[in-house]
Backbone as CSV, one residue per row, in Angstrom:
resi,resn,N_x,N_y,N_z,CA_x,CA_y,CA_z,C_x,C_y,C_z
1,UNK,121.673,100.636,94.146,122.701,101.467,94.749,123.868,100.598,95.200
2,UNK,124.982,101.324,95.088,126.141,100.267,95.577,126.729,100.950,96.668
3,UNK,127.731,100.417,97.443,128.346,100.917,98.441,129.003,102.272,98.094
4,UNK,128.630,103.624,99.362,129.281,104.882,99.100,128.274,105.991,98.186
5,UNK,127.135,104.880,97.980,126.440,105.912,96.463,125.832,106.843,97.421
6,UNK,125.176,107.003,98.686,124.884,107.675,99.188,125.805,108.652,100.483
7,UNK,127.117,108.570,100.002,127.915,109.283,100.888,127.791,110.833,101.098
8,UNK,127.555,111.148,101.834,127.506,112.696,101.955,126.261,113.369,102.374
9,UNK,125.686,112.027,102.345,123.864,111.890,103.099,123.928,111.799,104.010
10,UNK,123.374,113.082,104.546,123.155,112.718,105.968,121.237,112.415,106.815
11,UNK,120.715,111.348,107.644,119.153,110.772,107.326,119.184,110.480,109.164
12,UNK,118.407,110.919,109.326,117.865,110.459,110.495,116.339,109.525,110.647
13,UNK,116.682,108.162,111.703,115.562,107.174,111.332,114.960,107.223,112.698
14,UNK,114.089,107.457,112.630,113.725,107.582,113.925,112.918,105.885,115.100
15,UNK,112.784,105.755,115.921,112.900,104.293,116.165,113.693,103.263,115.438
16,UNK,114.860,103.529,115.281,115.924,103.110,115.168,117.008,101.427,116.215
17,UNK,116.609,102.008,117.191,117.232,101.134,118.140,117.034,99.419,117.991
18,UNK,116.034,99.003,116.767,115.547,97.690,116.653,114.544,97.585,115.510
19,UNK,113.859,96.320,115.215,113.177,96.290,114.208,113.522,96.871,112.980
20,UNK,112.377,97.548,112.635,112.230,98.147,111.121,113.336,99.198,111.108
21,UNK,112.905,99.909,112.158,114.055,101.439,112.359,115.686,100.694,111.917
22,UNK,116.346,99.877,112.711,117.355,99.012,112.473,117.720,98.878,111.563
23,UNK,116.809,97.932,110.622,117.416,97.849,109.635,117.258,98.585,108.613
24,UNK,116.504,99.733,108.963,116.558,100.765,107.448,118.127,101.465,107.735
25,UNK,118.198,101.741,109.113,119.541,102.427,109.407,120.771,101.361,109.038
26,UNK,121.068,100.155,108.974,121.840,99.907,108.830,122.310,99.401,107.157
27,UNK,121.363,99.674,106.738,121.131,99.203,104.923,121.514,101.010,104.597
28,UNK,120.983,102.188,105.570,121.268,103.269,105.071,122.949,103.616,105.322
29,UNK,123.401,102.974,106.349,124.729,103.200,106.413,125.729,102.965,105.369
30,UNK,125.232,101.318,105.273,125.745,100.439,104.244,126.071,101.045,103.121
31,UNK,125.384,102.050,102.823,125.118,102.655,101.403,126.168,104.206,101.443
32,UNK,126.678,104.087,102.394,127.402,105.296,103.129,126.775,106.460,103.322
33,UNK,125.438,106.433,103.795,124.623,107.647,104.908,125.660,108.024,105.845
34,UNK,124.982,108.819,106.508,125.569,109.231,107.891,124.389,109.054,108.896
35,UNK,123.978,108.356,109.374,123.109,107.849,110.135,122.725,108.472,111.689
36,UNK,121.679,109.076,111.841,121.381,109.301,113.159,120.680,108.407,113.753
37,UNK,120.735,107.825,114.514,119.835,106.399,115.150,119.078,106.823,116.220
38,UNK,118.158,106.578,116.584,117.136,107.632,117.656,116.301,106.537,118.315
39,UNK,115.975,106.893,119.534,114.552,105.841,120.216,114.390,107.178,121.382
40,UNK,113.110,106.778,121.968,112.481,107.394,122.977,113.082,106.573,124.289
41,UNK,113.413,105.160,124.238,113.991,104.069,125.783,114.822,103.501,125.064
42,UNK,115.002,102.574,125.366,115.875,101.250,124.913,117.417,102.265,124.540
43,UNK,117.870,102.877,125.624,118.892,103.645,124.641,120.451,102.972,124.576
44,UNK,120.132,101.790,125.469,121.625,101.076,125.326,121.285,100.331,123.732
45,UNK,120.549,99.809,123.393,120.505,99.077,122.228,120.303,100.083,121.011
46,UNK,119.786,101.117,121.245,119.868,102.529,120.081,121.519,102.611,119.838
47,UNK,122.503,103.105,121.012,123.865,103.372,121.724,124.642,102.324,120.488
48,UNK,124.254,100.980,120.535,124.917,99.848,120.057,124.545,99.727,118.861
49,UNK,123.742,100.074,117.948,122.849,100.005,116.691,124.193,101.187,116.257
50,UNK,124.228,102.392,116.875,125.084,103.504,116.013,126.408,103.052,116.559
51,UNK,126.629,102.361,116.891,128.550,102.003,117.151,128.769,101.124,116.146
52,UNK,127.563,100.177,115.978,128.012,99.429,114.549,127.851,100.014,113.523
53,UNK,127.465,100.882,112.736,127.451,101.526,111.940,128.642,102.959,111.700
54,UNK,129.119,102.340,110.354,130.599,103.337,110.415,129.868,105.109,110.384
55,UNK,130.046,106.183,111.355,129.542,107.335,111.154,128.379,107.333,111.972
56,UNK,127.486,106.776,112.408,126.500,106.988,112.855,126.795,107.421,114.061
57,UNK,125.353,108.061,114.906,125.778,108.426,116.134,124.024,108.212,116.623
58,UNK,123.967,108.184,117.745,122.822,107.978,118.422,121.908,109.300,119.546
59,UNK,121.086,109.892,118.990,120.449,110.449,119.711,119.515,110.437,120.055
60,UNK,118.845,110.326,121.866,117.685,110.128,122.212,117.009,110.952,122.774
61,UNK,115.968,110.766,121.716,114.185,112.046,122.052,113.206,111.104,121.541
62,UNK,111.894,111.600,122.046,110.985,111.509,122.282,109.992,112.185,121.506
63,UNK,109.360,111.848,120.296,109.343,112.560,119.206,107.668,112.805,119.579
64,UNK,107.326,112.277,120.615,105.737,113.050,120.879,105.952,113.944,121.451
65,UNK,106.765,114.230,122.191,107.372,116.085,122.476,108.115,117.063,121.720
66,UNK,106.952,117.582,121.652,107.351,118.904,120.570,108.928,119.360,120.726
67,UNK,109.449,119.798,121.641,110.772,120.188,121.656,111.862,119.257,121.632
68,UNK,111.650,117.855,121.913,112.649,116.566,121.677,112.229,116.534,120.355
69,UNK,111.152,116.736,119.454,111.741,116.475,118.326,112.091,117.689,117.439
70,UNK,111.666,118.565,118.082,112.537,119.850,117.442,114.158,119.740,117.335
71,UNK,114.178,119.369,118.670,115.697,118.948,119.049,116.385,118.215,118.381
72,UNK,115.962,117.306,118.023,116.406,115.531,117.165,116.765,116.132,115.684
73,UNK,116.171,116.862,115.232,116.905,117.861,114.041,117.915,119.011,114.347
74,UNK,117.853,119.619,115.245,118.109,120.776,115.429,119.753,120.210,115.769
75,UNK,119.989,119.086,116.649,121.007,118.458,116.785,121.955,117.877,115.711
76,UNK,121.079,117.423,114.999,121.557,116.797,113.755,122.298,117.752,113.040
77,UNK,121.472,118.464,112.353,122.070,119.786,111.722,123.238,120.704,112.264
78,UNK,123.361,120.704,113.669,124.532,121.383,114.293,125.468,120.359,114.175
79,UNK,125.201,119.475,114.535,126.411,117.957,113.970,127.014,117.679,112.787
80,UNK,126.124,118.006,112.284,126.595,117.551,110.376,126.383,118.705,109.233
81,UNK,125.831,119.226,109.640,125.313,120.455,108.853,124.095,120.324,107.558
82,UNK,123.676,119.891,108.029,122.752,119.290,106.727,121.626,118.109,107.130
83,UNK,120.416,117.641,106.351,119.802,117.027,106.712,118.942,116.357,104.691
84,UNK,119.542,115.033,104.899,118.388,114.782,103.701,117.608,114.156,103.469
85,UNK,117.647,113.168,104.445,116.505,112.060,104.523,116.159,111.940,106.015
86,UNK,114.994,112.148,105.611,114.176,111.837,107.259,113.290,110.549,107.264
87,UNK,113.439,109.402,107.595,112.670,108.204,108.077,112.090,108.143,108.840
88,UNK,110.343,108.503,108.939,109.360,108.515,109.834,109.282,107.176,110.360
89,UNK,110.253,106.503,111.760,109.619,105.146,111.853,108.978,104.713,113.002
90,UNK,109.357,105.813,113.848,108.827,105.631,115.105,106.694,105.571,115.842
91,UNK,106.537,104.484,116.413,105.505,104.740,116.476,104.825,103.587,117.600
92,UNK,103.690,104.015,117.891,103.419,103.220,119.233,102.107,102.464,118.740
93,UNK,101.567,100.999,119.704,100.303,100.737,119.467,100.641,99.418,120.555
94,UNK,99.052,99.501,121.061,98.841,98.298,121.700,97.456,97.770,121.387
95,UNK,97.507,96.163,121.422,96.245,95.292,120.802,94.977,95.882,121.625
96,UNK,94.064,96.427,120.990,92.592,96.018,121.269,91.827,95.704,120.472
97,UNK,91.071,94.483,120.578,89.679,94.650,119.929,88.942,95.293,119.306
98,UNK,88.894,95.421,117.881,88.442,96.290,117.465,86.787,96.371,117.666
99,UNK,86.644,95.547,118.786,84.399,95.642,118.662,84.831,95.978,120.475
100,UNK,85.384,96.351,120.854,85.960,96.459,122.382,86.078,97.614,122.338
101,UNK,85.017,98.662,122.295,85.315,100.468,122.213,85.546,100.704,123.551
102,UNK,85.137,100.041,124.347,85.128,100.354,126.379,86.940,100.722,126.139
103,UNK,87.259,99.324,125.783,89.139,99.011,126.405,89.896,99.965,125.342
104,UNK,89.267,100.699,124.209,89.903,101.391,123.796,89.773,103.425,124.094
105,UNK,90.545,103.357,125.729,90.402,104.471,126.730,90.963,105.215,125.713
106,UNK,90.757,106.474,126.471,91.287,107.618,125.833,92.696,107.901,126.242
107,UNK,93.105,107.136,127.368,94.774,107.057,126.996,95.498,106.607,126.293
108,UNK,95.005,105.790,125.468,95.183,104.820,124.652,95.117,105.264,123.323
109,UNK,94.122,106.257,123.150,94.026,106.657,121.908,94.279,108.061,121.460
110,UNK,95.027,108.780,122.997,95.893,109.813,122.823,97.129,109.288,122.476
111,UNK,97.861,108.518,123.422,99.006,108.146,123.193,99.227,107.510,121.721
112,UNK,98.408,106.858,120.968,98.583,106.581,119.555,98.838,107.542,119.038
113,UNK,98.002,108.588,119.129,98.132,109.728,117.882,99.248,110.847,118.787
114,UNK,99.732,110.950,119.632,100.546,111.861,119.524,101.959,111.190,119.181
115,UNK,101.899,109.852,119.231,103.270,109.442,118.849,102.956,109.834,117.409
116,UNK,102.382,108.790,116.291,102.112,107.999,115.373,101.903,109.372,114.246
117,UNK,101.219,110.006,115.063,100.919,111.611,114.039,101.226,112.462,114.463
118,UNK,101.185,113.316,115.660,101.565,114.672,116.345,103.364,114.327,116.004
119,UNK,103.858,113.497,116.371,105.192,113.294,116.724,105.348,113.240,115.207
120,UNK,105.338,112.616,114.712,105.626,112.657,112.684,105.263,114.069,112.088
121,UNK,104.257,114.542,112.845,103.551,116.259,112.109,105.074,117.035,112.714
122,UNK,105.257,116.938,113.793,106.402,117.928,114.434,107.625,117.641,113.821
123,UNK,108.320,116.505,113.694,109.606,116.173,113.046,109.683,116.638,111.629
124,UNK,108.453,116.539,110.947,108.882,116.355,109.549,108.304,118.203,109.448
125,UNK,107.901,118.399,109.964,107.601,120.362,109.978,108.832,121.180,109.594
126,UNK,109.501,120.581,111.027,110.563,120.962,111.447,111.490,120.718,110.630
127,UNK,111.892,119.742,110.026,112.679,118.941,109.495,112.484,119.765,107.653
128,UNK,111.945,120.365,107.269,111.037,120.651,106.223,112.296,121.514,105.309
129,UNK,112.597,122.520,106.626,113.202,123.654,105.942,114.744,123.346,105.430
130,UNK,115.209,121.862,106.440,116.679,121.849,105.985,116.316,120.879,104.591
131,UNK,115.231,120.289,104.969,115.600,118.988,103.799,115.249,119.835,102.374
132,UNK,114.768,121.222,101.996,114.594,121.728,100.666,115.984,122.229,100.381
133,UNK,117.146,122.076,101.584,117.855,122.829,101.011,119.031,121.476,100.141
134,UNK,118.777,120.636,100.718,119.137,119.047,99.782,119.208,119.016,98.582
135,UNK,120.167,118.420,97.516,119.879,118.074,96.207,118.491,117.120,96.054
136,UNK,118.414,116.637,97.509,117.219,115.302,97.182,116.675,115.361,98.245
137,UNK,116.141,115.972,98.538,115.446,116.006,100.208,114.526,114.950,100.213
138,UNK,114.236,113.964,101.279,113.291,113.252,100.775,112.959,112.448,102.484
139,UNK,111.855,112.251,102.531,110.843,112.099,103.899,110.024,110.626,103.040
140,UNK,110.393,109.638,104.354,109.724,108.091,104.431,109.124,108.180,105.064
141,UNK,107.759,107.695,105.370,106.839,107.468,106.565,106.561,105.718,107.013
142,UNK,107.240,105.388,107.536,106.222,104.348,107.998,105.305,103.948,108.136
143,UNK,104.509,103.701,107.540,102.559,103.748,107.678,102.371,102.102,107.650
144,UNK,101.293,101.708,107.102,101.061,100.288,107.573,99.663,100.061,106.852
145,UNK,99.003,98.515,106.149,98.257,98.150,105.321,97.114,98.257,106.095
146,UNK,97.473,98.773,107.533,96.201,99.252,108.476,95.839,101.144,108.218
147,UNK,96.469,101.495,107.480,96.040,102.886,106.642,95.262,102.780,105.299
148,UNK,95.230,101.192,104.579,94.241,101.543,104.321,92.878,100.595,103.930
149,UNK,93.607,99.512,105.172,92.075,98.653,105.304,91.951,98.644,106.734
150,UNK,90.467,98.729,107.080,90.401,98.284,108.100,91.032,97.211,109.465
151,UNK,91.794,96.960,109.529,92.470,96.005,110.489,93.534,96.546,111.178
152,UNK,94.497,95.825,111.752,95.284,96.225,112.528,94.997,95.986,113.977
153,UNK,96.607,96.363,114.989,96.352,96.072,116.137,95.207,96.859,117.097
154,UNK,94.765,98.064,117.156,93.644,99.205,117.341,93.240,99.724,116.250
155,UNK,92.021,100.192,116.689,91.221,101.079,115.656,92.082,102.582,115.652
156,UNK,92.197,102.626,116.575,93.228,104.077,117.146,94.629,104.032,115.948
157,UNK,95.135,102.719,116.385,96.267,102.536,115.044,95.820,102.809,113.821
158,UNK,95.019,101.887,113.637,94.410,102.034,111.662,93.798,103.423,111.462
159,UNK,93.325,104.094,112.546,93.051,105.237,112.061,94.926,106.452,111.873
160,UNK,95.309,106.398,112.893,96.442,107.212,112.903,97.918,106.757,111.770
161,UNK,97.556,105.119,111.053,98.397,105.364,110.010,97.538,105.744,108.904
162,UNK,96.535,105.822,108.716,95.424,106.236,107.849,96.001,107.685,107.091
163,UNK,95.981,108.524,108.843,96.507,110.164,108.635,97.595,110.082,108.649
164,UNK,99.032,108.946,108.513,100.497,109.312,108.156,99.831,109.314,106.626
165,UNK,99.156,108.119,106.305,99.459,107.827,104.771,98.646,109.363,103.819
166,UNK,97.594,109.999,104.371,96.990,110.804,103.887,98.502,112.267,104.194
167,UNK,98.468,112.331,104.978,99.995,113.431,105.155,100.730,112.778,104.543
168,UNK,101.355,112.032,103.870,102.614,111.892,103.054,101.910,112.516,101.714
169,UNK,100.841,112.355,101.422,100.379,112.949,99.825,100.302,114.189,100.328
170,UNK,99.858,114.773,100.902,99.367,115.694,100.972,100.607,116.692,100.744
171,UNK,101.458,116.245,101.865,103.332,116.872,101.501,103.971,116.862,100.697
172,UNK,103.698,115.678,100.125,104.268,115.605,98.449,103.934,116.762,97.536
173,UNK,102.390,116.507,97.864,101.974,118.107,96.837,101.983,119.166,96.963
174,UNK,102.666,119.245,98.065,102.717,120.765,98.915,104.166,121.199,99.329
175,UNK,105.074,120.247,98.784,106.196,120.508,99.519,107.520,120.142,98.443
176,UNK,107.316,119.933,97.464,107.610,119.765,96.300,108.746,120.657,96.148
177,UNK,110.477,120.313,95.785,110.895,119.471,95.280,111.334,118.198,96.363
178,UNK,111.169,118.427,97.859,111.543,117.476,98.326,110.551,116.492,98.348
179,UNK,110.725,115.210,98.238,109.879,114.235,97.916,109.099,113.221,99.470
180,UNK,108.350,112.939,99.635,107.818,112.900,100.505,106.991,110.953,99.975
181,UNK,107.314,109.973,100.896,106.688,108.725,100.248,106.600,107.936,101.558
182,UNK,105.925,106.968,101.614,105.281,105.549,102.376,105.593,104.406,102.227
183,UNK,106.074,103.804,103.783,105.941,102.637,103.141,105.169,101.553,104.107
184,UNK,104.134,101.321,103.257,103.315,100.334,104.158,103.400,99.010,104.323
185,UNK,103.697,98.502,105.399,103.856,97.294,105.293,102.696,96.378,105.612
186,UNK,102.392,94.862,105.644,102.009,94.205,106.587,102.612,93.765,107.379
187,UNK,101.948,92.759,108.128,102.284,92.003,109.523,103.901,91.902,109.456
188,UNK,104.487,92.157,110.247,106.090,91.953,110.325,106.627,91.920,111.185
189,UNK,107.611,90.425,110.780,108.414,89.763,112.001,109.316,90.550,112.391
190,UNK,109.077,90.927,114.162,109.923,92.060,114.903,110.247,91.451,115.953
191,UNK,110.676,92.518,116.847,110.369,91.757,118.196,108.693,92.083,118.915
192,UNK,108.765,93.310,118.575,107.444,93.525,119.080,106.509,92.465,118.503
193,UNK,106.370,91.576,117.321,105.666,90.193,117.487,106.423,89.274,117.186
194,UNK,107.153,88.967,117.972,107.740,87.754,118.186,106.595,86.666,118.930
195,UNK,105.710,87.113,119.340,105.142,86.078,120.540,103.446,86.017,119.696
196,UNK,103.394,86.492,118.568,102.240,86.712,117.309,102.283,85.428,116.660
197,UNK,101.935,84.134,117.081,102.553,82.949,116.367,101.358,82.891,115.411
198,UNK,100.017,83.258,116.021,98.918,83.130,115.370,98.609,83.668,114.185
199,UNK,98.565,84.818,114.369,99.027,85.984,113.294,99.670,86.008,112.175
200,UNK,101.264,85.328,112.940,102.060,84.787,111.397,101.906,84.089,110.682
201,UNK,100.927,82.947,111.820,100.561,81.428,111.351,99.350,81.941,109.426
202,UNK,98.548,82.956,110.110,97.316,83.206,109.521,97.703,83.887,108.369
203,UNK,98.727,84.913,108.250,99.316,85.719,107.105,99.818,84.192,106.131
204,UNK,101.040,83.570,106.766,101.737,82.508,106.018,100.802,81.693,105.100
205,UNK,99.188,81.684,105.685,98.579,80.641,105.026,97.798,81.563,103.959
206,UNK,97.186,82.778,104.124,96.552,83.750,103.398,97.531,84.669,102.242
207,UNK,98.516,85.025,102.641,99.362,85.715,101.765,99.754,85.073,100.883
208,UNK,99.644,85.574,99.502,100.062,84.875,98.182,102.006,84.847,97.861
209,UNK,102.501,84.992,99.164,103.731,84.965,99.351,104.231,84.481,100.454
210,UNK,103.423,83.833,101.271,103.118,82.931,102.438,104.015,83.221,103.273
211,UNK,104.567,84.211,104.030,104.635,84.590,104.755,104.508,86.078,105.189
212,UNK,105.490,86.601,106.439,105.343,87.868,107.302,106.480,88.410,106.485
213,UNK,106.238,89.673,106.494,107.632,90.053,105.868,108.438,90.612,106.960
214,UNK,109.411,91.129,106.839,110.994,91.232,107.574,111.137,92.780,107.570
215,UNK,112.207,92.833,108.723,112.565,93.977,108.618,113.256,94.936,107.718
216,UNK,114.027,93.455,106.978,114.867,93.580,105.752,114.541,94.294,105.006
217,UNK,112.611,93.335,104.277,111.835,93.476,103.307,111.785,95.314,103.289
218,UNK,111.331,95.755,104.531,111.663,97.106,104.969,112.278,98.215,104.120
219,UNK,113.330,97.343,104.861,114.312,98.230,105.084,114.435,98.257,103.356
220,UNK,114.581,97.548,102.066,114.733,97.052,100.803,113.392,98.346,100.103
221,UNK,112.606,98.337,100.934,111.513,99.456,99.980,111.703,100.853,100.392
222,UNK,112.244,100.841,101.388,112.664,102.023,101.715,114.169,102.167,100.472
223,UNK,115.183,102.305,100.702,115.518,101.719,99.653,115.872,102.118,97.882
224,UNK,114.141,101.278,98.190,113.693,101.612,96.478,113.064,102.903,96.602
225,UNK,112.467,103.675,97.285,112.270,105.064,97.319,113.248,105.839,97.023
226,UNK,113.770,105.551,98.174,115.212,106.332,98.090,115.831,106.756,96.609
227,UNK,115.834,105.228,96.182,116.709,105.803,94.617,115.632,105.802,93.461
228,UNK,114.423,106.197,93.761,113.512,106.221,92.638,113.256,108.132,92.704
229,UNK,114.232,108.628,92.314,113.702,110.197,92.371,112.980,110.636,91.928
230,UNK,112.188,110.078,91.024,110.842,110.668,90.566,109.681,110.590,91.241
231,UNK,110.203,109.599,92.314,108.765,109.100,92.912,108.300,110.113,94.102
232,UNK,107.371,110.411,94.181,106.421,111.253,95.455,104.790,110.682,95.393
233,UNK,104.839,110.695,96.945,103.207,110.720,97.173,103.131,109.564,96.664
234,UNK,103.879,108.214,96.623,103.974,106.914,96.798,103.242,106.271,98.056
235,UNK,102.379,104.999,98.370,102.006,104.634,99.117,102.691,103.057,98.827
236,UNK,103.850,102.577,99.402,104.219,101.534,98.959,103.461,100.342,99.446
237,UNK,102.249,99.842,99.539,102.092,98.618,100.000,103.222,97.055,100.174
238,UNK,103.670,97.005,101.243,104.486,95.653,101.234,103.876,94.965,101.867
239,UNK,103.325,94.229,101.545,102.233,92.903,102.211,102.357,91.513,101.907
240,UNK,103.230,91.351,100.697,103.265,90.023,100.203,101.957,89.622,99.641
241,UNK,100.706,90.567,99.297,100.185,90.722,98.485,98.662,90.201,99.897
242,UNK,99.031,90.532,100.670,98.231,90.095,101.735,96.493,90.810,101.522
243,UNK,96.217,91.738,101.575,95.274,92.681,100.744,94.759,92.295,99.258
244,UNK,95.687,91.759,98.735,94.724,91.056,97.468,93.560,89.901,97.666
245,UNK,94.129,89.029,98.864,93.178,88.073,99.604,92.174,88.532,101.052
246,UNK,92.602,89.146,101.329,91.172,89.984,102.363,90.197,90.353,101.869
């Protein structure tokens, strides 16, 4: 795609304000989207993510509440009139042990799944009826190589990208002509692991591409969805081939 090829697109990314969200939004701008940039906190750095981006604008909800993310479309669409790409990126997790079932409370493993899935089930529901009316309607999920091996930061996580990656097929085949795809990554340098030296250390030496991949890397397969219109019910593994050696 070259600059402008996507003008007249209008995509909302949800966790936006940094990381992965970031740079899919700003590679989607690049491309001349119209960018909605979104976070649940951080809303001065969401605020600053859509000022750099020509067109974008920033709105903040909370996409594990049913009516903030009703809203987060509902806004959009009164703004722009239209909706065609929705970027599932938002999502929560904190480290436990996966042989540590005590420390993995049930607040812990609500709050995973109502972000990670309830909050992705509600947006993209919602989101459903404008994106068929699109020449290209088309829904990214963020999911992760913890959907579909065992690992990851919680069991709570690997299970709840498990059910993004099983709901993106499932939508694909059910929701058809708008296209519905994944993109899974591994381990990736964010901020949220910036302080993962071990982790990166262990991917860099195991991955047949020796390192973590980027937000870039990301933002680049997202991307390739984007302009692959044939594609649905894609599970993109980006791992640097990390899963071929586990």
């Amino acid at each position: 795609m070259t600059s402008g090829e996507l003008s007249g697109n209008v995509a909302i990314v949800t966790g936006s304000s940094s990381g992965i969200g970031e740079a899919v939004a700003r590679r989607l701008g690049g491309l001349g989207a119209t960018v909605v940039v979104n976070s649940s906190n951080s809303v001065e750095a969401g605020e600053a993510v859509a000022a750099s981006i020509p067109g974008a604008i920033y709105l903040r909800a909370d996409i594990s509440d049913r009516e903030q993310a009703r809203s987060l479309v509902d806004q959009t669409v009164e703004r722009f009139g239209r909706l065609d790409l929705l970027v599932n990126n938002a999502g929560w997790t904190t480290v436990v042990p996966h042989d540590d079932l005590d420390a993995l409370t049930d607040e812990i493993f609500e709050k995973t799944f109502s972000v990670n899935v309830f909050g992705t089930w509600w947006l993209t529901k919602h989101a459903m009826s404008h994106l068929r009316k699109s020449p290209d309607g088309h829904v990214v999920n963020i999911t992760s190589i913890a959907g579909v091996r065992p690992v990851g930061s919680s069991v709570a996580y690997s299970m709840s990208k498990a059910a993004l990656n099983q709901m993106t097929q499932l939508l694909a085949k059910s929701c058809g002509p708008v296209r519905v795809n994944a993109v899974a990554p591994g381990l990736v340098a964010t901020p949220w692991t910036s302080d993962w030296e071990a982790q990166h250390a262990f991917i860099g030496q195991v991955a047949p591409l020796k390192r973590s991949a980027t937000a870039e890397d990301c933002a680049e397969a997202v991307i390739a969805l984007v302009r692959t219109r044939y594609a649905t019910g894609e599970i993109f593994v980006l791992d640097g081939g990390t899963t071929l050696a586990l």
